[in-house]
C-alpha positions as CSV (number, residue, x, y, z in Angstrom):
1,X,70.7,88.3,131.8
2,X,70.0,88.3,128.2
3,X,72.4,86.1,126.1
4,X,75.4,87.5,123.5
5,X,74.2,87.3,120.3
6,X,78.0,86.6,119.1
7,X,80.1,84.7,121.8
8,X,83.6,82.9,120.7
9,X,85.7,80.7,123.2
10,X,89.2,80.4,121.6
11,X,88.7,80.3,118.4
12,X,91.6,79.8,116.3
13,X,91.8,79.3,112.6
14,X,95.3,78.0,111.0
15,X,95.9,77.8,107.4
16,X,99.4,75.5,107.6
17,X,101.7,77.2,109.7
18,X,100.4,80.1,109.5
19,X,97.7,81.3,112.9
20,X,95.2,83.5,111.3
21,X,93.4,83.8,114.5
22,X,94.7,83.0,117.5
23,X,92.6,81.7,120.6
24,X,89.8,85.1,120.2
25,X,87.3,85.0,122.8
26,X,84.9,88.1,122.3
27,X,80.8,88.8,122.3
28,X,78.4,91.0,120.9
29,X,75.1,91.8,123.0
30,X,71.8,92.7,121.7
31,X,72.0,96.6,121.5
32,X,75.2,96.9,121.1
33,X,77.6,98.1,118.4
34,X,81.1,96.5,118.7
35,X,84.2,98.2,116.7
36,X,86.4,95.5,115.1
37,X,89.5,97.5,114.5
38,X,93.0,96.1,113.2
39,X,95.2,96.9,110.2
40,X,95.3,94.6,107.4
41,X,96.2,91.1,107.9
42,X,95.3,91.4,111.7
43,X,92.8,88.3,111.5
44,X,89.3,90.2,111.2
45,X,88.0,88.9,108.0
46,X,88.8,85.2,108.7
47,X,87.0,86.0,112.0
48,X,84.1,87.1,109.9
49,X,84.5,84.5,107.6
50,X,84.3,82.0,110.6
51,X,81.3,83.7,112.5
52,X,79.6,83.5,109.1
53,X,79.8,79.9,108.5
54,X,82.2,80.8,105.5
55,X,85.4,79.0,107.2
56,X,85.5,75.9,109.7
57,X,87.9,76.8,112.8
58,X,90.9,74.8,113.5
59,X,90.1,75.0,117.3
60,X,87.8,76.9,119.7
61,X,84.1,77.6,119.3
62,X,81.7,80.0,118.0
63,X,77.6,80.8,118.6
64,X,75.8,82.9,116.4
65,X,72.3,83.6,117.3
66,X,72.7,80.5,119.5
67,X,73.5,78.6,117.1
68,X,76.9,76.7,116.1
69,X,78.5,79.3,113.7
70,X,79.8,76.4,111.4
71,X,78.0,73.2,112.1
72,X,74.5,75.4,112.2
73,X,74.9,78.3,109.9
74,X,72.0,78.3,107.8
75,X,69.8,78.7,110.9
76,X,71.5,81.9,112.1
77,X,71.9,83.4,108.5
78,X,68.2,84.2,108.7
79,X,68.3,87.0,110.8
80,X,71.7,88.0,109.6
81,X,72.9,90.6,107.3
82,X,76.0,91.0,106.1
83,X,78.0,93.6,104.5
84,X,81.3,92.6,102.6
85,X,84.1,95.3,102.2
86,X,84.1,93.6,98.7
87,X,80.3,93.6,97.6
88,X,79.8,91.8,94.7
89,X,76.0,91.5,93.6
90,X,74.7,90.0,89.9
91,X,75.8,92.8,88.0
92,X,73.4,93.2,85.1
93,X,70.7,92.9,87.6
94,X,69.3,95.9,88.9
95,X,69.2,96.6,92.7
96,X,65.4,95.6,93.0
97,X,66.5,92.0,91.5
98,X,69.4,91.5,93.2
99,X,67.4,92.3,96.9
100,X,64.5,90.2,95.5
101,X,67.0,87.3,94.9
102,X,68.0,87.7,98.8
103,X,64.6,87.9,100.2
104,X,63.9,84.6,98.5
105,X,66.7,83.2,100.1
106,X,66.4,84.5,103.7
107,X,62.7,83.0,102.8
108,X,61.6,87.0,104.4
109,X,58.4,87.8,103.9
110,X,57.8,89.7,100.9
111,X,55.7,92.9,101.9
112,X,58.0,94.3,104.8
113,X,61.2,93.6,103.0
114,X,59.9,95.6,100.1
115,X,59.1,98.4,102.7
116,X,62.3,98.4,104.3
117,X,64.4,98.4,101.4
118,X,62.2,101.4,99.5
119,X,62.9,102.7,102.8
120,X,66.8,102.6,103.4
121,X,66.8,103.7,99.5
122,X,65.3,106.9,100.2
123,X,67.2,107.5,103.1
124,X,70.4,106.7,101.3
125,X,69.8,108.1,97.8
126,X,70.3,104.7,96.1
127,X,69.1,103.8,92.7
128,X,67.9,100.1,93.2
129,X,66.0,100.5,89.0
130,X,69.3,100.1,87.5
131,X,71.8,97.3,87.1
132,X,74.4,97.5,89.4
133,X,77.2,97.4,86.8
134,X,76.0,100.7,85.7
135,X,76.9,102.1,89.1
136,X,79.6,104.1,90.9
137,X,81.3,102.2,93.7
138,X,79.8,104.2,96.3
139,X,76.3,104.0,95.3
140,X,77.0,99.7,94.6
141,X,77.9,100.1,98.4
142,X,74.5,102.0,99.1
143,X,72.7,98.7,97.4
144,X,74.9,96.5,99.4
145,X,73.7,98.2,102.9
146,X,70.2,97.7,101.7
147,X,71.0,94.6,101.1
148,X,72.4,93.6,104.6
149,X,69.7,95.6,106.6
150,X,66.2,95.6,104.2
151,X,65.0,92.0,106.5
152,X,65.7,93.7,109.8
153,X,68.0,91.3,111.1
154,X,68.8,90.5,114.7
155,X,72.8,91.2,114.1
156,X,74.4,92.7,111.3
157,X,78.4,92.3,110.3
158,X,79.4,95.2,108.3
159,X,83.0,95.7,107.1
160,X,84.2,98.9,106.0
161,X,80.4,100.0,105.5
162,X,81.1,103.9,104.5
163,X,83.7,103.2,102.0
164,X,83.0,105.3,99.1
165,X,79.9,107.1,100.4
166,X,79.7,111.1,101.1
167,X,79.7,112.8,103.8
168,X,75.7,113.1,104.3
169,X,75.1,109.4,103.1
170,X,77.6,108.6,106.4
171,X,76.0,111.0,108.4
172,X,72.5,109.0,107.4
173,X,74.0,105.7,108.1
174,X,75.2,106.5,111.6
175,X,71.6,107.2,112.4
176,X,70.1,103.9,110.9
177,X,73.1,102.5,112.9
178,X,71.5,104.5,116.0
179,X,68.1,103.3,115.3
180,X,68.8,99.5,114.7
181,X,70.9,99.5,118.3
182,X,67.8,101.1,120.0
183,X,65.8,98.0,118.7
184,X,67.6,95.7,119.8
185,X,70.4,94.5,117.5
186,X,73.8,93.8,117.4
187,X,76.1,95.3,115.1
188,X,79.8,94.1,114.0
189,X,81.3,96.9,112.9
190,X,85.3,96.1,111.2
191,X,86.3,99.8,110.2
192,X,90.0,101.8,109.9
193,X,88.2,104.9,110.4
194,X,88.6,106.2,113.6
195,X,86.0,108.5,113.4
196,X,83.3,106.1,112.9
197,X,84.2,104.0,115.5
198,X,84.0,107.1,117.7
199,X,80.5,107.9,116.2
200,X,78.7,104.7,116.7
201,X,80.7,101.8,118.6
202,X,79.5,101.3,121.8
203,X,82.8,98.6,122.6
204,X,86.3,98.2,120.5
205,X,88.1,95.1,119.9
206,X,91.5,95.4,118.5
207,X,93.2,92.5,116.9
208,X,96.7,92.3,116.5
209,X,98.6,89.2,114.4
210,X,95.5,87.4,115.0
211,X,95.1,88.1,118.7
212,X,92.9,90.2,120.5
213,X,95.2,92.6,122.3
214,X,92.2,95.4,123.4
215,X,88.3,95.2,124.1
216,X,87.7,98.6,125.8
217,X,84.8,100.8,125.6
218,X,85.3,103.5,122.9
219,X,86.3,106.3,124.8
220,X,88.8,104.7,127.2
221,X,90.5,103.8,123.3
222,X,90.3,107.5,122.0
223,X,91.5,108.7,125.7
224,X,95.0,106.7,124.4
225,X,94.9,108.1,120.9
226,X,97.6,110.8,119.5
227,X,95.9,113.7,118.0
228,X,98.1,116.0,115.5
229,X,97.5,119.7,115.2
230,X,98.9,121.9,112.6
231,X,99.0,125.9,113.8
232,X,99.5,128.9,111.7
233,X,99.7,131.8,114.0
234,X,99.5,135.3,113.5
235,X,103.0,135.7,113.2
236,X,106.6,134.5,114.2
237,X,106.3,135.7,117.7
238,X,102.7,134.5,118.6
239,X,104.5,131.2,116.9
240,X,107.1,131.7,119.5
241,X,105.3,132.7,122.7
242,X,103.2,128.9,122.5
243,X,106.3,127.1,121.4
244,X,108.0,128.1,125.5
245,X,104.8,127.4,126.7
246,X,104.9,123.5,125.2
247,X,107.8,121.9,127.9
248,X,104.6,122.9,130.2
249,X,101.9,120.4,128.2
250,X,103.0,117.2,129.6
251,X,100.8,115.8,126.6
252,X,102.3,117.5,123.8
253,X,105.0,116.1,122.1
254,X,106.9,115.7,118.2
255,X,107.2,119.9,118.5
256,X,108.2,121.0,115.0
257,X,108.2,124.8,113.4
258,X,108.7,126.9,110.6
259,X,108.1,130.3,111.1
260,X,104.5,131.0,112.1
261,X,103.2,127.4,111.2
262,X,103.7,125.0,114.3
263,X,103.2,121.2,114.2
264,X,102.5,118.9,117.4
265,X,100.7,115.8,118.8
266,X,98.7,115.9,122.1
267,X,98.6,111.9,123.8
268,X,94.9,111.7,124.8
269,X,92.7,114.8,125.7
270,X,93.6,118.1,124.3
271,X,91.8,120.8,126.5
272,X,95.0,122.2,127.8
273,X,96.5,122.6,124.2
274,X,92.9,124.5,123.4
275,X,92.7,126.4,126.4
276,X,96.6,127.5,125.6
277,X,96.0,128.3,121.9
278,X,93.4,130.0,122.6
279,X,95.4,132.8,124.6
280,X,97.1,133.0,121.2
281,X,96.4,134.6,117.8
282,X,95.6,131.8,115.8
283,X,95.5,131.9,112.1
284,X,94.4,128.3,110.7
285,X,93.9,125.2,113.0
286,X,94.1,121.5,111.3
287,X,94.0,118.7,112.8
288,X,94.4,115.9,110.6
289,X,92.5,112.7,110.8
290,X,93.8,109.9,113.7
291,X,94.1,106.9,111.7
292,X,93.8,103.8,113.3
293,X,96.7,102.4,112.3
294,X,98.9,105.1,113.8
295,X,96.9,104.7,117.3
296,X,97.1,100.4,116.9
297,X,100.8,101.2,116.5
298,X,101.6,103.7,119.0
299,X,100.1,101.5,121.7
300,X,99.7,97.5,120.5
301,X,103.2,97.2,118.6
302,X,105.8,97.4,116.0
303,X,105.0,97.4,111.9
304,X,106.9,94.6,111.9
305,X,104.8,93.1,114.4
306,X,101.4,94.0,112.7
307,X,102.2,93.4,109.2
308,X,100.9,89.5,109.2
């Protein structure tokens, strides 16, 4: 059975009377891409921070790599890369000398690194020949994801990795995501997008107040999430027709109406809402994005409870 590349045993991090993270035991396997989901202040940074070497736990333990992820660090950050939802790079250096610094760090042999980042560049549209404080935020973040993936490492910890990019530059990161799971890698991925977790996590992990209250595969999460429609129908009776037809949808519920435009949420899978729309004469159909923090709340807690 091959070995976790992450693996935590009640790890707990304390900062006075304060419990950051509370007792997390959780893994990452080679191949695998693991959602780290949780609003802000749920614990997932000083988990990063601790799995990084960056802060010492109070309790518990935590292997990297095999390796102690505080007392050994520096011999797991080798085949490492890591992706800060704050990058921060030397910013009159240009992206080549910034990823040059790195390599000599990691100690990464000069040729392939060179490769693999001219690579991920063109793949990405970054512009590593000018100083990063010459760039937009989104293409700094393109530089940054070079940055974490250009030595091929073994796992990679990326927080909000798509901030700021378009919607092609995504589309091309989810397929380098693809490729470096189909090698062999393990990939942290902290995200409040929904979406993304859906596209690429294999597993999700959902913190809570510094506890992990969920580790499900992805689709038994999305199977619990509440999707909102908005309807315009053809007219006030089409409007009307669906809105007798809704006490029938077990799923549907938060009904509201003005006229011809209808607005609902569906708990979970929505092919009977399609398959009854579709009887209808539908004008418009939006659904607006599920955001994580609406699903963590529907079925983990209270704002009250989250906001730590």
């Amino acid at each position: 059975m091959t070995s976790p590349l992450v693996r935590t045993h009640a790890l707990t991090k304390r900062f006075g009377a304060l419990t950051a993270v509370d007792e997390l035991d959780l893994d990452v396997s080679p191949g695998e891409v693991l959602g780290f989901l949780g609003p802000n202040g749920a614990g997932k940074t000083t988990t990063i921070r601790m799995l990084l070497g960056l802060a010492r736990p109070s309790s518990g333990a935590a292997t990297v790599l095999g390796h102690d992820a505080w007392a050994q660090a520096p011999l797991a950050h080798h085949d490492v890369g890591f992706l800060p939802a704050e990058f921060a790079l030397h910013p009159r250096l240009t992206g080549w000398a910034n990823l040059e610094h790195l390599r000599r760090l990691r100690s990464t042999a000069a040729e392939a690194h060179r490769a693999r980042a001219r690579e991920l560049a063109e793949r990405l549209g970054a512009d590593l020949d000018r100083p990063l404080r010459t760039l937009s935020s989104g293409n700094k973040r393109k530089v940054g994801i070079i940055a974490a993936l250009a030595h091929s490492p073994r796992l990679a910890v990326l927080d909000e990795p798509i901030s700021g990019l378009d919607p092609l530059v995504q589309k091309e990161f989810h397929a380098i995501v693809d490729e470096l799971r189909s090698r062999g890698s393990g990939i942290l991925l902290s995200s409040h997008t929904l979406p993304e977790v859906e596209r690429v996590a294999d597993r999700v992990a959902i913190m809570r107040s510094g506890r992990l209250v969920a580790c499900e595969r992805t689709d038994v999460l999305l199977g619990k999430a509440v999707h909102r429609f908005e309807v315009t129908f053809a007219d006030d009776t089409e409007a009307a027709s669906f809105l007798r037809q809704c006490p029938s949808l077990p799923a549907v519920s938060h009904v509201e109406h003005d006229g011809a435009l209808v607005r609902f949420a569906v708990e979970g899978a929505v092919t009977d809402v399609v398959a009854t729309l579709g009887a209808q004469r539908v004008l418009t159909l939006r659904t607006p994005e599920t955001e994580l923090e609406d699903v963590f709340l529907r079925y983990y807690g209270t704002a009250t409870e989250v906001a730590r």
